[in-house]
C-alpha positions as CSV (number, residue, x, y, z in Angstrom):
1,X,4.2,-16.2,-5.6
2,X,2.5,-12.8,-4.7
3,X,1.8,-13.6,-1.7
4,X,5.1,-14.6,-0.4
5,X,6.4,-12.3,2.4
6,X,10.5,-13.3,1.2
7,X,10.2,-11.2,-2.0
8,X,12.8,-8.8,-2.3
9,X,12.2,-5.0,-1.1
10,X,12.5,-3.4,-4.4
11,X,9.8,-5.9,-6.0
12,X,7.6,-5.5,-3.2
13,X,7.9,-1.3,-3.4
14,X,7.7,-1.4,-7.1
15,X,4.1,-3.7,-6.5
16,X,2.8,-1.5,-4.1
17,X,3.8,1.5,-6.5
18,X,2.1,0.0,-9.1
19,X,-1.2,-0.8,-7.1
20,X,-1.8,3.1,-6.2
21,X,-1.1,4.1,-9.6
22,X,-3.7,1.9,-10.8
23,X,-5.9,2.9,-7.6
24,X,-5.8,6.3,-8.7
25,X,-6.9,5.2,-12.1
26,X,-10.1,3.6,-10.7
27,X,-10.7,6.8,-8.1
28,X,-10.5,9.2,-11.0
29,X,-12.7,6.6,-12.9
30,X,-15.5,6.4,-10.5
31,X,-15.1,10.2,-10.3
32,X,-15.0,11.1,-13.9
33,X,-18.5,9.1,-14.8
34,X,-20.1,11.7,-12.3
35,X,-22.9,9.2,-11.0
36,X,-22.0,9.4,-7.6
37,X,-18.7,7.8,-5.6
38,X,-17.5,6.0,-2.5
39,X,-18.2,7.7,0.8
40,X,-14.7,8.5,1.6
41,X,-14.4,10.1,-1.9
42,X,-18.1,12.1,-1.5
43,X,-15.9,14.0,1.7
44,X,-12.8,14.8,-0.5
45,X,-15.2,16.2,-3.3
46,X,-17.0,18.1,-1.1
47,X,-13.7,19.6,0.3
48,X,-12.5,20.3,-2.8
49,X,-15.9,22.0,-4.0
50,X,-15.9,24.3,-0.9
51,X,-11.6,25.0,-0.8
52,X,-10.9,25.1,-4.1
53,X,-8.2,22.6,-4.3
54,X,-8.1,19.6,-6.7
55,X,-10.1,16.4,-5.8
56,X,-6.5,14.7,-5.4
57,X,-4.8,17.2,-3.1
58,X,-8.7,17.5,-1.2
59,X,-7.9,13.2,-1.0
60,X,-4.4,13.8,0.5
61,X,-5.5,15.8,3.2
62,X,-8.5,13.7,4.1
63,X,-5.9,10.9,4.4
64,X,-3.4,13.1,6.2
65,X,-6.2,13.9,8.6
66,X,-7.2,9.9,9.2
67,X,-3.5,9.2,9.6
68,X,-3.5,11.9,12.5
69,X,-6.4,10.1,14.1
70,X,-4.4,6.8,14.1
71,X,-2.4,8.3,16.8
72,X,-4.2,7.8,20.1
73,X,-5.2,4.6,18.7
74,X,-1.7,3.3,19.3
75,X,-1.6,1.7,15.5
76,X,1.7,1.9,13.5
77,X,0.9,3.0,10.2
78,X,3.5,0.5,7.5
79,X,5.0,2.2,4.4
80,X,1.9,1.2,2.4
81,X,-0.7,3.1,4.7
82,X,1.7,6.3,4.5
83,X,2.0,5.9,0.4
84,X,-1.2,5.3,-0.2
85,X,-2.4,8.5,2.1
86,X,0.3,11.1,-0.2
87,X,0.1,9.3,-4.0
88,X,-3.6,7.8,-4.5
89,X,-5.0,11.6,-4.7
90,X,-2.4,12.8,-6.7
91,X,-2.6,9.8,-9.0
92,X,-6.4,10.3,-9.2
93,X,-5.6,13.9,-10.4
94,X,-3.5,12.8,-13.2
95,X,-5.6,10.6,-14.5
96,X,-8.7,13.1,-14.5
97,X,-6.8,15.3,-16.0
98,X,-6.4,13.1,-19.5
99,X,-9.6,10.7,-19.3
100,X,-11.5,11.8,-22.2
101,X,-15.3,13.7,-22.0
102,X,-18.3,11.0,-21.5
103,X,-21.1,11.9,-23.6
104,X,-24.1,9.7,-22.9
105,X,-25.2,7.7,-19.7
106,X,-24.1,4.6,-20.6
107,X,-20.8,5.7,-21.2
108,X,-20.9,7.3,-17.4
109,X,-22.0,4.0,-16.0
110,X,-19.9,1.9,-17.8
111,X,-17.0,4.1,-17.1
112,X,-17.8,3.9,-13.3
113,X,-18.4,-0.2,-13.4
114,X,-14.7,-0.5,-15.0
115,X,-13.5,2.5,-11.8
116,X,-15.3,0.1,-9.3
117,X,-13.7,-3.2,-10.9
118,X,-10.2,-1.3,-11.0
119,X,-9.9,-0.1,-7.1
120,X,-10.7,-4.1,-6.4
121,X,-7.9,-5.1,-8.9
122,X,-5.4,-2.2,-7.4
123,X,-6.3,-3.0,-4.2
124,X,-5.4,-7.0,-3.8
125,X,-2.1,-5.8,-6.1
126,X,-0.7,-2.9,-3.5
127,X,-2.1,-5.4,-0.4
128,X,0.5,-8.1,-1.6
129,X,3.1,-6.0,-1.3
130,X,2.6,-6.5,2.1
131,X,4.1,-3.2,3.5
132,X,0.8,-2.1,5.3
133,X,-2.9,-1.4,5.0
134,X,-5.0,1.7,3.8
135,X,-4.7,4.6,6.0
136,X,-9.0,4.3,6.3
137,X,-9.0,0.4,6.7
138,X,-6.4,0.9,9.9
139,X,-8.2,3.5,11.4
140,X,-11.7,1.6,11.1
141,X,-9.8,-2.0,12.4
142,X,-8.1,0.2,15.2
143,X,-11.3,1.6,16.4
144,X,-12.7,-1.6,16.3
145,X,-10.0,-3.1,18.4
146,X,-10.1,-0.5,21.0
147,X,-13.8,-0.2,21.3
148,X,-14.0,-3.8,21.4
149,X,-16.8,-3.4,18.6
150,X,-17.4,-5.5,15.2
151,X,-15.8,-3.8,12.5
152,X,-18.7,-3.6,10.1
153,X,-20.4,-1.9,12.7
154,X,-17.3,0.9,13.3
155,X,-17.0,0.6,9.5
156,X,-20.5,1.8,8.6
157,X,-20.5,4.2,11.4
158,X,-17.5,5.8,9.6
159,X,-18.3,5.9,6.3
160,X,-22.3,6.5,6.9
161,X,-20.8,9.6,8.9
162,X,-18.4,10.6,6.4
163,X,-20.7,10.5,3.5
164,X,-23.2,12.4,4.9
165,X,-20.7,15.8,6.1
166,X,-19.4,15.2,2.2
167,X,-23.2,15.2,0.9
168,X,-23.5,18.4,3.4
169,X,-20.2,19.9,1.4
170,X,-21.6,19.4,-2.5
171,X,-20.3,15.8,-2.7
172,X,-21.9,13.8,-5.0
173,X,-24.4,10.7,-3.6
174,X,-26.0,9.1,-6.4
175,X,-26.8,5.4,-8.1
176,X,-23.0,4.8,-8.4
177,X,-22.6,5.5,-4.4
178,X,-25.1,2.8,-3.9
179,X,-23.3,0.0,-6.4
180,X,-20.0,1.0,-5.2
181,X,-21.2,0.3,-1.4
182,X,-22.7,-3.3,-2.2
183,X,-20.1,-4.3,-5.2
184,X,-16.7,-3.4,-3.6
185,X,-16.2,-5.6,-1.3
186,X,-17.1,-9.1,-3.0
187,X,-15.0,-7.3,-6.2
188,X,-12.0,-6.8,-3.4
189,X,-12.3,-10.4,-2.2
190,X,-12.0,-12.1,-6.1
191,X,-8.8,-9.7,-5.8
192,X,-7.6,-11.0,-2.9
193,X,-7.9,-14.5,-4.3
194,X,-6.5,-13.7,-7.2
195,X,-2.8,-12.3,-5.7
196,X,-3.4,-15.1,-3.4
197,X,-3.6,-13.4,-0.5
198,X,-5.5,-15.0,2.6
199,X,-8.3,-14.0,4.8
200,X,-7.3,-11.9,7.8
């Protein structure tokens, strides 16, 4: 089963592989309907708008930057957290560079639905690899733990405060930022279920 911790190394690399790729499909998804992203994303594309680079290699560096932070937190990032912080942006960029021209709202929104439904679906796929969380997710839960606060409090400090710097930048805040925000996570947690994968 998926969520059994005795699966052999390659299978468990080559599932975790496989969930970024399709991660990156459902970042450049949620990016390519143009109706607004996720917070974390709004602060790549606002990098990217004001550097220059790519929305992928604008991700990367965000990552790289939240990996750094990890440090006096005392949290050991797993292979996963270090995978997903170099790939998921570059994978993005691949995909927005063949997903084809939307001509017409609905095609935007229906577009970012299926992005929003596809980072759920990658997400419970590379988590049951089991070879470590998101870079973001550890560095919320580690500021949690060491301030002794609730994550969800720690979690919407973060991303309230990275959204708005990304807003500041040119990123894009619209009516898909708000369904992302209140979708994701009960879309994550059918995911979860799905790969089998328990609470906590």
């Amino acid at each position: 089963m998926l969520h059994e911790t005795n699966r052999s190394l390659p299978i468990r690399l080559v599932t975790l592989l496989a969930g970024l790729f399709v991660y990156g499909l459902g970042v450049a998804l949620t990016v390519h309907a143009g109706i607004g992203i996720a917070p974390w994303d709004v602060l790549a594309q606002g990098i990217s708008i004001q550097t220059g680079l790519s929305f992928g290699v604008a991700t990367v560096a965000v990552s790289i930057l939240v990996l750094i932070c990890w440090i006096p937190l005392k949290v050991k990032p797993g292979f996963a957290t270090v995978a997903n912080a170099l790939l998921v942006g570059l994978f993005a960029d691949f995909w927005l560079m063949i997903l084809p021209d939307l001509t017409a709202y609905w095609q935007q929104l229906a577009v970012f639905m299926l992005g929003v439904v596809v980072v759920a679906i990658a997400t419970g796929l590379y988590i049951s690899s089991r070879l470590g969380s998101g870079p973001r997710d550890g560095l919320m839960q580690g500021t949690a733990n060491t301030l002794d606060k609730p994550f969800w409090i720690v979690r919407t400090a973060f991303e309230g405060s990275v959204l708005t710097i990304g807003w500041l930048m040119g990123g894009q805040v619209r009516e898909g930022t708000l369904i992302f925000a209140v979708t994701i996570g009960y879309l994550v947690q059918i995911s979860l279920k799905a790969f089998k994968i328990p609470k906590g």
